[in-house]
N, C-alpha and C positions, 0 to 999 in steps of 0.2 A: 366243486365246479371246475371244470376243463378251463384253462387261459385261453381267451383270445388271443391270435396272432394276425394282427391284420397284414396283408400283403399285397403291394402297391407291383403294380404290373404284374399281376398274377396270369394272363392269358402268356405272357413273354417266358424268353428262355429262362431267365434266373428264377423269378419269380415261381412259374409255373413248376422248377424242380422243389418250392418249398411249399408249395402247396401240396403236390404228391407224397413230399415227407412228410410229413404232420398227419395227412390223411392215410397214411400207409401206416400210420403210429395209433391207433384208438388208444390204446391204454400210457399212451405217453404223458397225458397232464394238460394237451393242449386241442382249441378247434381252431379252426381256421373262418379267415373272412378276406374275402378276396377280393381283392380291388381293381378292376379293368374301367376302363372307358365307353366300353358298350356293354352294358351285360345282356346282349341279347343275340351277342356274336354266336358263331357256333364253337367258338373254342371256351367262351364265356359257360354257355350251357352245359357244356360237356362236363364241368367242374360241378354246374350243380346237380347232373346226374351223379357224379361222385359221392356227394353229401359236403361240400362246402357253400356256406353262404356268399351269395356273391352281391356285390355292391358297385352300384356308377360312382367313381369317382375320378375325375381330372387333376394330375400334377399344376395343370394355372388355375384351378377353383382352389383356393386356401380354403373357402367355407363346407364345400364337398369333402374335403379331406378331412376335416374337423371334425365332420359328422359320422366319416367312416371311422375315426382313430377312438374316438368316444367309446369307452366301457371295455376296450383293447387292454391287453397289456402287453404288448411288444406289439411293434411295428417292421415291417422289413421293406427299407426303403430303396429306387433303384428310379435311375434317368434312364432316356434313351435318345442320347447324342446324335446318332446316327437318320433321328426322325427329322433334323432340321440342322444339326452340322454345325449349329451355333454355340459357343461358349457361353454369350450371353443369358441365350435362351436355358442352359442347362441349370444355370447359376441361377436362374429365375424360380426354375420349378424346385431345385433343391431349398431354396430359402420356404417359399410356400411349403415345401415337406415339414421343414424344422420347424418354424412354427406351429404348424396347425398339431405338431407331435407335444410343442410346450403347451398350446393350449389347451389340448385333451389329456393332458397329463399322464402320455407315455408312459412304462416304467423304463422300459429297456426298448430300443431301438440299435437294429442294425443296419449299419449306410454302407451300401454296396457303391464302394473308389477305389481310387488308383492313386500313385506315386505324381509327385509333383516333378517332372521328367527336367523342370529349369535350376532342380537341388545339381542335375550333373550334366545338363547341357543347358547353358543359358539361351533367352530364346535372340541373343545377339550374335550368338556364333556364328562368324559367316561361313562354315562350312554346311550350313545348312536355312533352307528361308526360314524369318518368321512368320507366322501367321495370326490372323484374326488380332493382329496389332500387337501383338502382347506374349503369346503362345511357341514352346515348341510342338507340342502337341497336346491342342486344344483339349479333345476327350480326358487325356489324362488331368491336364492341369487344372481345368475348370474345377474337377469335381474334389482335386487336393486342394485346393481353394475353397471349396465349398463346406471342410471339415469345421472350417473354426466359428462358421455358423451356429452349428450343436453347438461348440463347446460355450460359443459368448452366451447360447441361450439358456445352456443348462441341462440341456437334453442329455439322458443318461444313453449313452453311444457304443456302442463298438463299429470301429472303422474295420470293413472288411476289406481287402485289399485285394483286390480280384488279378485276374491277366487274359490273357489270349484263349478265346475257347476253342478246341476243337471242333467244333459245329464250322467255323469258317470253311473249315475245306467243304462246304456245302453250302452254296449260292454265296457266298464270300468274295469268292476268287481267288481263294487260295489254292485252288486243287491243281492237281499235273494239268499241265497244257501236253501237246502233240508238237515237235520239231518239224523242220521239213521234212526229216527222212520217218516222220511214224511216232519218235520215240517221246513216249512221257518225258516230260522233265519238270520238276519240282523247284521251283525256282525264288522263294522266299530269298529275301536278303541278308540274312544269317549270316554270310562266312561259317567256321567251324564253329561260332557260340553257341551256347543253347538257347532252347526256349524254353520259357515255362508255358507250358497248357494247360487246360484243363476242359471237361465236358460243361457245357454250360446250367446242364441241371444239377453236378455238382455243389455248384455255387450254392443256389436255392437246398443242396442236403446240407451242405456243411454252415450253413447259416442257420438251420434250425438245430443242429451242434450246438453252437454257440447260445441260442433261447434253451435248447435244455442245459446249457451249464452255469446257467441263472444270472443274475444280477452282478454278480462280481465280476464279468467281460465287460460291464459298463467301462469304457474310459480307456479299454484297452484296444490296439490296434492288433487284427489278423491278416496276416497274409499270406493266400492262399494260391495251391496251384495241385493240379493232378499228376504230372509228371514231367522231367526237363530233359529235352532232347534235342540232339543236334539235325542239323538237316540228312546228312547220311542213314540219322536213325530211322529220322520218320520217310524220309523216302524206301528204305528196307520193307519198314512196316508196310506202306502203301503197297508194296511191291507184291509183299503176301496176298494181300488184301482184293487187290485189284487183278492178279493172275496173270502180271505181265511187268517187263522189269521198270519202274522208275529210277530216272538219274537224278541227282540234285546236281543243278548249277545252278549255286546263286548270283545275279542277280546284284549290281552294286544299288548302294541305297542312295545313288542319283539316277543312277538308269530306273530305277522303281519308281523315283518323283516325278519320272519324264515320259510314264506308261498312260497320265492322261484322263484318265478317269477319277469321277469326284471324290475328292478324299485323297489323290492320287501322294499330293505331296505331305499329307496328314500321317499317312501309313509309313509313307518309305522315311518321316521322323521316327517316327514310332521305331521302327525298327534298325535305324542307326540306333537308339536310345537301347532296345534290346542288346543290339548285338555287343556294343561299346559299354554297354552296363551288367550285364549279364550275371559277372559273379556277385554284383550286388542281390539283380532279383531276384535269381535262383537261391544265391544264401540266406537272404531270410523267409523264403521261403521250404520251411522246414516240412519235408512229407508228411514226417512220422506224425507232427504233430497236427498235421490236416485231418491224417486218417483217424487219428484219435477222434478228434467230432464227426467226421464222416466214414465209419467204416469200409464203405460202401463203396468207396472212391475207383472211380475209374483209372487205368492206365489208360494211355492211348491206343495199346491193343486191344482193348477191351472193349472199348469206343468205338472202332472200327468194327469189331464182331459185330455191333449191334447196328454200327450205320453205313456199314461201307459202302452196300448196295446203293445208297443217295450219294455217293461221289459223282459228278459228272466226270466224263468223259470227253475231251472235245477232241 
């Protein structure tokens, strides 16, 4: 019999790339059972015209959860910060994950995190605010906080260690703006560091990597990225992409916290913590070893081939 892989925000970006994997694998060893909040969306249905099972279940119902994890043997688990901006809130529904994965007796779960960003910028340094009390940037820190939940409970884990997806330059706000005089400008606050990217259905391919490389990733931490490029690069790329020249100027990561919109000062941590950290997340962030569990992996040119038409233009 094929494993269950149950998949919690399966209609979402991550999610929904590992329900495509699995489902694109018949002869892989595994089915899928997919976990949304409304299974009666049309992005919900469209999964079950696929052939995936799909199931209601709520990151704050523990008992929902329970009942979807039941008779599973991997789980791939995944927050979504951005619905409610809360630390709190995230730390809430991660704890309900962990448990309801101890009580169904999980074998293998994968928790889609991030870096714990106050290992290299405390969230006291006055060169930048704290927030939500406690936080340099809350999305990250919450959910690096959220690891040792598994661990205290025993949950057999791989920490996947995600980053920035490509999809932002698509209703994000990442993408070129227009100057006064016409010209695109690309205006991430980089400086000359890199970033690590990645497509955000990658995440969901190379996650089901790691369920087909069985039980021995329990306990291990991956960290994952599609490709690291400087602003120069990826503005080039756009350049291609989009049929008209982009410039990068970045953009200091106070004038970024001072752009005003929600999140505003969340992001432009975020990416001091990139820019200032860089060779750490680019370095262990090892390609070769991404592409081994995701062949399939996108470059950012490749991403673009496939989405660039959904860049806005302003």
């Amino acid at each position: 019999m094929n494993k269950i892989i149950a998949v919690v925000g399966a209609t979402g970006a991550q999610g929904n790339g590992l329900v495509r994997a699995i489902l694109d694998d018949p002869d892989g060893g595994f089915t899928v059972r997919a976990l949304t909040r409304d299974a009666t969306s049309e992005k919900a249905q469209e999964l079950v015209k696929l052939g995936a099972e799909v199931i209601q279940a709520d990151n704050y119902d523990e008992e929902s959860l329970v009942k979807a994890f039941t008779g599973a043997y991997g789980a791939y688990l995944v927050t979504n910060f951005w619905a409610h901006m809360s630390a709190t809130r995230e730390q809430e529904e991660a704890a309900n994950l962990a448990r309801a994965a101890k009580t169904a007796g999980v074998a293998h779960v994968v928790w889609s995190t991030l870096e714990d960003t106050r290992d290299h910028i405390p969230a006291s340094d006055p060169r930048l605010p704290t927030l939500q009390d406690a936080y340099t940037v809350p999305h990250f820190d919450a959910k690096a906080e959220a690891d040792s939940l598994f661990t205290s409970l025993g949950v057999p884990t791989t920490f996947l260690r995600t980053t920035a997806y490509f999809d932002n330059f698509i209703g994000f706000g990442w993408e070129p703006v227009r100057d006064a005089d016409g010209t695109l400008v690309l205006n991430l606050p980089m400086g000359e560091a890199r970033l690590a990217g990645i497509a955000a259905e990658d995440i969901g391919r190379t996650a089901y990597g790691v369920f087909k490389g069985g039980p021995g990733y329990a306990g291990q931490t991956v960290h994952i990225a599609g490709e690291h490029l400087t602003g120069e690069e990826m503005a080039a790329q756009l350049s291609r992409t989009l049929g008209e020249t982009v410039v990068y100027r970045p953009l200091s990561h106070d004038a970024y916290r001072a752009l005003g919109f929600p999140g505003a000062d969340e992001i432009g941590n975020m990416f001091q913590y990139y820019t200032e950290h860089a060779d750490y997340f680019t370095g262990v962030r090892d390609l070769d070893q991404v592409r081994r569990l995701n062949p399939g992996l996108q470059t950012f040119a490749e991403w673009l081939s496939r989405n660039g038409d959904s860049i806005p233009r302003h």
